[in-house]
C-alpha positions in Angstrom: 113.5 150.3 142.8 113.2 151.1 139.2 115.9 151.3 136.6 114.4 154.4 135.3 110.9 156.1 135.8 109.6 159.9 135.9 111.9 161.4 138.5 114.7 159.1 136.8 117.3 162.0 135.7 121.1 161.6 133.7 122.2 159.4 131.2 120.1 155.7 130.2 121.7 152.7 130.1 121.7 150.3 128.0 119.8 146.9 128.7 122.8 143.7 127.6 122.2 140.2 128.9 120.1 140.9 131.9 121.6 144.3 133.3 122.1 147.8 132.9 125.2 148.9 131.3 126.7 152.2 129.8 127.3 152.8 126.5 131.0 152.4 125.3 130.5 156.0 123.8 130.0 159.6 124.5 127.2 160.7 122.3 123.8 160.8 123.7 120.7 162.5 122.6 118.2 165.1 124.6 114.7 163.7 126.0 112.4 166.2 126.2 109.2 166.6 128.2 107.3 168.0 125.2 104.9 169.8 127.4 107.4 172.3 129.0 110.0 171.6 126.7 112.5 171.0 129.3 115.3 168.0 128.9 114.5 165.5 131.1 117.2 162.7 130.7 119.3 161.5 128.1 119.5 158.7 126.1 123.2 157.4 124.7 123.6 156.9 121.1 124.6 153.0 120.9 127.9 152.8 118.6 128.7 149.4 116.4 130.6 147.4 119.8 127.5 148.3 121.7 125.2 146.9 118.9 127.6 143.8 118.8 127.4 143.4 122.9 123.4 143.5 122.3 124.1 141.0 119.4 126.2 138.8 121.2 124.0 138.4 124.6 121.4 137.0 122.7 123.3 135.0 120.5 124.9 132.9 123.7 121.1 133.1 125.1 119.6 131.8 121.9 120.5 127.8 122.6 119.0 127.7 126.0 115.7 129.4 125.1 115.3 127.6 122.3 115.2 124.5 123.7 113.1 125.9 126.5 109.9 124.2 126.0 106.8 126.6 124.7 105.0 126.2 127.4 107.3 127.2 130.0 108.1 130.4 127.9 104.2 130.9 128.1 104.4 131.0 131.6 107.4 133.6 131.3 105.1 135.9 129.2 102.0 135.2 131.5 103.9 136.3 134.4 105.2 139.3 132.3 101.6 140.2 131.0 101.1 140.6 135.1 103.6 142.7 135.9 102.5 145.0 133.1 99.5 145.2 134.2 100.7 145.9 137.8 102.9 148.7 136.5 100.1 149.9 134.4 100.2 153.7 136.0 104.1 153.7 136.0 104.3 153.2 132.4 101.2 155.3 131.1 103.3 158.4 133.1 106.2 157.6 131.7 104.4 157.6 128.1 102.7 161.0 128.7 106.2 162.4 130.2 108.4 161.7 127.4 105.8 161.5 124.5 103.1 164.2 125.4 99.7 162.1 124.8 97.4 161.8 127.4 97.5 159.9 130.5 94.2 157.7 129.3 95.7 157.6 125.6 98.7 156.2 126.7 96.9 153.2 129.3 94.9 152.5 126.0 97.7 151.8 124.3 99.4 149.7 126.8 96.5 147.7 126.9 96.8 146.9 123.1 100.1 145.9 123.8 99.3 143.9 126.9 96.7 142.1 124.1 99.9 141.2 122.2 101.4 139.4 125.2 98.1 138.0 125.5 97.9 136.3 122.2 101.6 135.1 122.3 101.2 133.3 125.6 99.3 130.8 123.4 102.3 129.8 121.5 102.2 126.5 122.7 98.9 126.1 120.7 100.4 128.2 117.8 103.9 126.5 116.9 101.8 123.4 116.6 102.2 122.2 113.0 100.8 120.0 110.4 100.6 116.3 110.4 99.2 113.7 107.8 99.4 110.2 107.6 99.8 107.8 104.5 101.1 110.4 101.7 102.3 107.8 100.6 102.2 103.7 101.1 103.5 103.4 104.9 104.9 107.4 104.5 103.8 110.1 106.8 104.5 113.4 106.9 104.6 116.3 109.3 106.1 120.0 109.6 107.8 121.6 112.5 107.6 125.7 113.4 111.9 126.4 114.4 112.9 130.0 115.5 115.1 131.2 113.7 118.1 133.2 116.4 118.4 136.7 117.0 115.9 139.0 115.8 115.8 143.4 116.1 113.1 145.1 116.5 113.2 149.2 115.4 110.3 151.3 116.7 108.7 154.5 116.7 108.5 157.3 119.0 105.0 157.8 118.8 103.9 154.3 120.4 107.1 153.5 122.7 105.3 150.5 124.5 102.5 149.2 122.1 104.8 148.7 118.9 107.6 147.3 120.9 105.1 144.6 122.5 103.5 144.2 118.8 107.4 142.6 118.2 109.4 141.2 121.0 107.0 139.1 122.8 105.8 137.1 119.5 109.4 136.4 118.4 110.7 135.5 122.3 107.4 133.1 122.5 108.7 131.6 119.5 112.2 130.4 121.0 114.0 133.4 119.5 116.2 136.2 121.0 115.6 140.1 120.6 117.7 143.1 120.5 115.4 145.9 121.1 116.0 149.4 119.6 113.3 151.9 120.6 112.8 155.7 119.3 115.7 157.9 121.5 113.3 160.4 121.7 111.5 158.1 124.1 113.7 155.2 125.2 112.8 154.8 129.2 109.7 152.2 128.7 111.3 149.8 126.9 113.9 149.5 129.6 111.3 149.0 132.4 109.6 146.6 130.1 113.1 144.7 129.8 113.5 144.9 133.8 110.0 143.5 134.2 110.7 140.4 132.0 114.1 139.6 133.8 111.7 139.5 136.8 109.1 137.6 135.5 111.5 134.6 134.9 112.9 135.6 130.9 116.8 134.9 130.8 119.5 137.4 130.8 120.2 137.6 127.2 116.9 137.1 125.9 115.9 140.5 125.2 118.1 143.4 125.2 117.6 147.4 124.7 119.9 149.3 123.1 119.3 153.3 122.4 120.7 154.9 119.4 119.9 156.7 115.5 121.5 155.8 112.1 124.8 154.3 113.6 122.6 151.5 115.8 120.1 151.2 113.2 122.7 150.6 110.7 124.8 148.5 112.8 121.8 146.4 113.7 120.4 145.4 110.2 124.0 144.8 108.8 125.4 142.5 111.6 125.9 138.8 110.1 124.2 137.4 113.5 120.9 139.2 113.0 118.5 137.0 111.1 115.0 139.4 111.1 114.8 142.9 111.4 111.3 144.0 112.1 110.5 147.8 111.8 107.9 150.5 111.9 108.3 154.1 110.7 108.5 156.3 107.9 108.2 155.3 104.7 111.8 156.3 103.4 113.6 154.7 106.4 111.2 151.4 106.0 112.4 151.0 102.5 116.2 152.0 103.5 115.9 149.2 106.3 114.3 146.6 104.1 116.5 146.8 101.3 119.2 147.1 103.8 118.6 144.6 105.8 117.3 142.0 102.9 120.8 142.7 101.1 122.4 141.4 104.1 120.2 137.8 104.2 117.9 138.8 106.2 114.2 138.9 106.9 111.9 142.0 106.7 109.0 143.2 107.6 109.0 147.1 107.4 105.6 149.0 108.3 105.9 152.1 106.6 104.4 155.7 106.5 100.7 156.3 105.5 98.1 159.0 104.6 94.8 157.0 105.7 91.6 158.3 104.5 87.8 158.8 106.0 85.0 158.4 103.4 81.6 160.5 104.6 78.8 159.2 102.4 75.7 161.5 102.4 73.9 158.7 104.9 76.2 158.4 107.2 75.3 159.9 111.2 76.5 163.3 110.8 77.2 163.8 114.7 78.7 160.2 115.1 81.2 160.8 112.0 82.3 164.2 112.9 82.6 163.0 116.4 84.9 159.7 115.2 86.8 162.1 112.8 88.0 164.4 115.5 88.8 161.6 117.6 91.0 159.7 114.8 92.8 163.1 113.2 93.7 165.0 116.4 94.1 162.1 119.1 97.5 162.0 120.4 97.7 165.0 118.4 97.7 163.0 115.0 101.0 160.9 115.6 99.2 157.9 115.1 100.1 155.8 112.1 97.0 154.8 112.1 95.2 158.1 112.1 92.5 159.9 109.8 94.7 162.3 107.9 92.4 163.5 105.1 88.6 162.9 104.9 86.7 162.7 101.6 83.0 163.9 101.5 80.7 162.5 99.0 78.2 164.5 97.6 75.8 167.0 99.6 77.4 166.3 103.2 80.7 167.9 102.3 79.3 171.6 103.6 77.7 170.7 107.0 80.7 168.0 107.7 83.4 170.7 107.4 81.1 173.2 109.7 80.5 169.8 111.7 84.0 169.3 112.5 85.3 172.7 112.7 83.1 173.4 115.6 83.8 170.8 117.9 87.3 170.7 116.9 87.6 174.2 117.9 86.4 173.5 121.5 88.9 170.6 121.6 90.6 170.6 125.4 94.5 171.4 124.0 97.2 171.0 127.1 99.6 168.9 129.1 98.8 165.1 128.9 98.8 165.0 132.8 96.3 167.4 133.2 92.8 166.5 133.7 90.4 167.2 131.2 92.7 167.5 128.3 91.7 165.9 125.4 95.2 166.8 123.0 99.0 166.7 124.2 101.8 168.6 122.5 103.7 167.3 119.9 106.9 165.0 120.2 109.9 167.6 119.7 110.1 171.4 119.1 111.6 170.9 115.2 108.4 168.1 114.2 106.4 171.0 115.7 108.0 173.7 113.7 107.7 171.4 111.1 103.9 170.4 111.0 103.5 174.4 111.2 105.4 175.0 107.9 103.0 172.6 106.3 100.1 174.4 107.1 101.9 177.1 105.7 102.7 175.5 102.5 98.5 174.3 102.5 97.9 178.2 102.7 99.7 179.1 100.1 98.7 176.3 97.7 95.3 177.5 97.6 93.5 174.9 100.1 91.0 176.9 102.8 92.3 176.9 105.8 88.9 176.5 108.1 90.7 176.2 111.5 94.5 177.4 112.0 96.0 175.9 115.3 99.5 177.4 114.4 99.1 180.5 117.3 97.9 178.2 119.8 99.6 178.4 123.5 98.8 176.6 126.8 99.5 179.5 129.4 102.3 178.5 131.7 103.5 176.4 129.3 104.5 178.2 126.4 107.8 176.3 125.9 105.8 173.9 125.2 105.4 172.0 121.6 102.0 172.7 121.5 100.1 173.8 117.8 95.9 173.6 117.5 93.4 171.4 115.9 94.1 173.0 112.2 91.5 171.9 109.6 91.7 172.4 105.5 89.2 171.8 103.2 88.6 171.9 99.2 92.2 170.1 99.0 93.2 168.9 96.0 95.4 165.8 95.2 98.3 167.6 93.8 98.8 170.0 96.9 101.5 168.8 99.7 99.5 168.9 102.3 97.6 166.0 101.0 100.5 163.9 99.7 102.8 164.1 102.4 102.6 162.2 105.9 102.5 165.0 108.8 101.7 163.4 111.2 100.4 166.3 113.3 96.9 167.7 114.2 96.0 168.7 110.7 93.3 167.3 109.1 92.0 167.6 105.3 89.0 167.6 103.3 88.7 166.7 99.6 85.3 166.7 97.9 84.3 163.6 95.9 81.3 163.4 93.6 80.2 159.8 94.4 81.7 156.7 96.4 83.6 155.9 92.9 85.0 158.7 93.1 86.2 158.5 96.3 87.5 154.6 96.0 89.3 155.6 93.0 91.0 158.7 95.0 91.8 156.2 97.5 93.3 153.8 95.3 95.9 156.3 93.4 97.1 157.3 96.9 101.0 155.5 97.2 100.0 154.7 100.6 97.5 151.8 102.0 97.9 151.7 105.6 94.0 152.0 107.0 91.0 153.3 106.2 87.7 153.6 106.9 83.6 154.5 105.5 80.5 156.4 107.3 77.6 155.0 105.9 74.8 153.3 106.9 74.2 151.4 103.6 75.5 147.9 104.2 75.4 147.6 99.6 78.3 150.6 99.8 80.7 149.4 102.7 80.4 145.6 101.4 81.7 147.2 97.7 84.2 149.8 99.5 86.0 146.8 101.7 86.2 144.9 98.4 87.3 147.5 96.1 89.7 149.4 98.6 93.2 149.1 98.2 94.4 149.6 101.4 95.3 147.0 104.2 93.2 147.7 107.4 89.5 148.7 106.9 87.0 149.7 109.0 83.4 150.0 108.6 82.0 152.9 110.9 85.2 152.3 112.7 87.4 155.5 112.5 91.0 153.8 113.1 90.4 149.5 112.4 93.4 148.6 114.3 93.3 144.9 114.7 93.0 142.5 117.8 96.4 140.8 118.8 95.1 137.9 117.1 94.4 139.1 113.6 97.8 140.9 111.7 98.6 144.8 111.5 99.9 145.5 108.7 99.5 147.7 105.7 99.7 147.8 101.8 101.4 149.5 98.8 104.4 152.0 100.2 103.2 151.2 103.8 104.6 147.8 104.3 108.0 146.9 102.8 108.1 143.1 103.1 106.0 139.7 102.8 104.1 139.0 106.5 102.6 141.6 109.4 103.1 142.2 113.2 101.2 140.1 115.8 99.0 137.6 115.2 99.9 134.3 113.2 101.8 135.9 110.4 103.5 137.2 113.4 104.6 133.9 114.1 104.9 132.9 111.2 107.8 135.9 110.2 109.8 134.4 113.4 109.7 131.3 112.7 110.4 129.2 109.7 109.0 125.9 108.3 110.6 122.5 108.3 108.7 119.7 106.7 110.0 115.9 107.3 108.5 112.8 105.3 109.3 109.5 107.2 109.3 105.9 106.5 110.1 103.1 108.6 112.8 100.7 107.3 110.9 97.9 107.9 108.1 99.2 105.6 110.8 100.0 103.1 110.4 99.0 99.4 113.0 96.6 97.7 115.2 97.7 94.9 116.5 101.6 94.0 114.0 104.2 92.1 115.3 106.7 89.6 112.0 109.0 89.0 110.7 111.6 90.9 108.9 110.1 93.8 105.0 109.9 93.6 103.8 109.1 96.5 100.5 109.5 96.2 99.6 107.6 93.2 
């Protein structure tokens, strides 16, 4: 039987060298079903001994695994990929339960995840380093790929089995130990994905869960036996982890907040970019990272795109993720929903036109639900909130833009650079957009370019906080670190002492 799935009810526990165990403390935090709005379960709030329990299980575990050869931990994740993949239902209703996106939504994004695994089940292939012979006369040299102990990972509510899968399985593959700390809001995959690596061979103490807000966060990017944090979230919080964290010696990688644009040029497919618009700014009701916030229309197609969108947003099937047919789940908690409801206000009273207002919208039988519209702007300006600030809700606006200059140099001045993307079918003006584009991820007729397992995700400017991306090599690469050793055989020594700086190559 399962530790936890959608009938599970009560308090979580905690996940600490291979078992479920109860937090130390009394606090705990509500988990809703966002559409009925009814607490489902609870999740404890970790304290600082909890955090140091986590710590501790995977500092004991760390020897072990490390010297567990990489191809044996390959076989660990290959059986894990499996049982994913068996579970696949189980943890796509669990998703939808606690998170509100749709059933298919959430398999797609287990799938990514399940790419991750994928990719880091190659490990023995990618910890192999360098190696050159005769640097020097008789001298070789080589470098070595080391883990480097326990590593955290912090993650988001809005992708509670993706994100986690873009961190631990890279850094486990690698020969280090994780201490997981997932979004409470949505805590019960990340303990089913820690019950499915016990059984697929991983060793208690390899990767732990722990639940929790400020006081587990805090307690897990100060603790002295913690030597990478990894992190995805809001901008503010990435930069109060990373400077955090990197004050107390460790490494960083902190994927922050965006505000990722859509460029319309007046050749792109009208139907195809409306149609990959909608899809990017109101899929999983825009609590995406990754999705199309604000689109900029070039020239003459900025009239007929707004009417474009706005009709076939309108019709958009709004309603309980588990429900067939629906193409938009609520939003994560009554307050964000509240929240991304104000904004439109503010949008409204800032001047921009609101073209489709979603802040009335109901699902009948569900009206405790944290449900709210597609909701569409246009003629925004740069200087108005609702442009500068992440929602990250189903609002979507437009800004006008003379020419593609324009529009790159819009772009550009935006603090964020997570992704973004360009409708156009002139190959001269995407070539000059990817080049010229200040912004991480890019995608060319490809509303929301997130990256195979085997390339990096990662973004720019205030949405990354740190040197090296998730998955792929600089995934490894971040959990591991590089030793470099130059040997020579005594009996190919030379005679006598030297006092320069060695030259080997001359």
């Amino acid at each position: 039987m399962s530790i936890v799935d959608t009938n599970t009810t009560g308090t979580l526990p905690l996940w600490i060298g291979g078992k479920a165990v109860a937090a130390s403390g009394t606090r705990t935090g509500d988990i809703t079903n966002p559409a009925t709005g009814a607490v489902i379960r609870k999740a404890p709030m970790a304290n600082k001994a909890d955090i140091d329990a986590a710590v501790r299980a995977a500092a004991q575990a760390f020897e072990q695994w490390r010297d567990t050869p990489p191809l044996r931990r390959a076989r660990v994740l290959t059986r894990f990929r499996e049982l994913l993949e068996a579970n696949r239902d189980q943890f796509a209703r669990l998703i939808t339960q606690e998170h509100g996106k749709i059933l298919a939504d959430a398999a797609g994004s287990l799938q990514r995840g399940i790419e991750v695994v994928e990719f880091a089940s190659g490990v023995p292939h990618l910890l192999k380093g360098e190696h050159a012979e005769d640097v020097g006369r008789a001298v070789d040299c080589h470098s070595m790929l080391q883990p480097l102990g326990v590593c955290a990972g912090i993650t988001p509510f809005n992708f509670p089995v993706m994100v986690p899968l873009w961190m631990f399985p890279v850094a486990i593959a690698c020969g280090n130990t994780f201490v997981l700390k997932p979004s409470e809001k949505d805590p019960s995959a990340s303990l089913r994905m820690a019950e499915l690596a016990t059984e697929a061979g991983l060793p208690d103490g390899v990767l732990n869960v722990v639940h929790g807000d400020k006081e587990a966060v805090d307690a897990l990017i100060e603790h002295p036996d913690v030597r990478a944090v990894s992190f995805v979230g809001s901008t503010p919080i990435a930069r109060y982890v990373y400077e955090t964290a990197s004050r107390n010696g460790k490494r960083v990688q902190a994927l922050g907040g965006a505000k990722n644009h859509a460029v319309v040029l007046p050749d792109a497919d009208l139907e195809f970019a409306t149609d990959a618009v909608i899809g990017a700014a109101y899929g999983s009701a825009g609590e995406r990272c990754m999705a199309i916030s604000a689109v900029v229309a070039v020239g003459a197609i900025g009239d007929k795109l707004v009417d474009s969108i706005r009709d076939k947003a309108a019709k958009l099937p709004v309603g309980p993720g588990d429900q067939g047919g629906v193409e938009m789940g609520p939003l994560i908690t009554r307050a964000h929903r509240d929240k991304v409801k104000a904004y439109v206000d503010t949008g409204v009273a800032e001047g921009a036109t609101l073209v489709l207002d979603g802040r009335a919208f109901e699902v009948s039988g569900r009206e405790q639900g944290f449900f709210i519209g597609p909701t569409l702007f246009d003629k925004v300006r740069p200087d108005m909130t609702v442009y500068k600030d992440e929602i990250f809700g189903p609002v979507l606006v437009v800004l006008r833009a003379e020419s593609l200059d324009d529009a790159i140099d819009l772009i550009n001045r935006n603090p964020y650079g997570n992704g973004t993307a360009i409708f156009t079918r002139s190959g001269g003006a995407a070539r000059r957009f990817q080049n010229e584009i200040e912004v991480g991820m890019v995608g060319i007729n490809v509303p929301i370019p997130v990256p195979m397992a085997f390339f990096s995700f990662g973004g720019w400017k205030n949405s990354l906080f740190g040197d090296l991306h998730v998955h792929g090599m600089e995934g490894v690469y971040f959990y591991t670190r590089t030793k470099v050793i130059t040997t020579r055989w005594t009996e190919d020594r030379p005679v006598g002492s030297s006092f320069v700086m060695p030259t080997l190559g001359r």
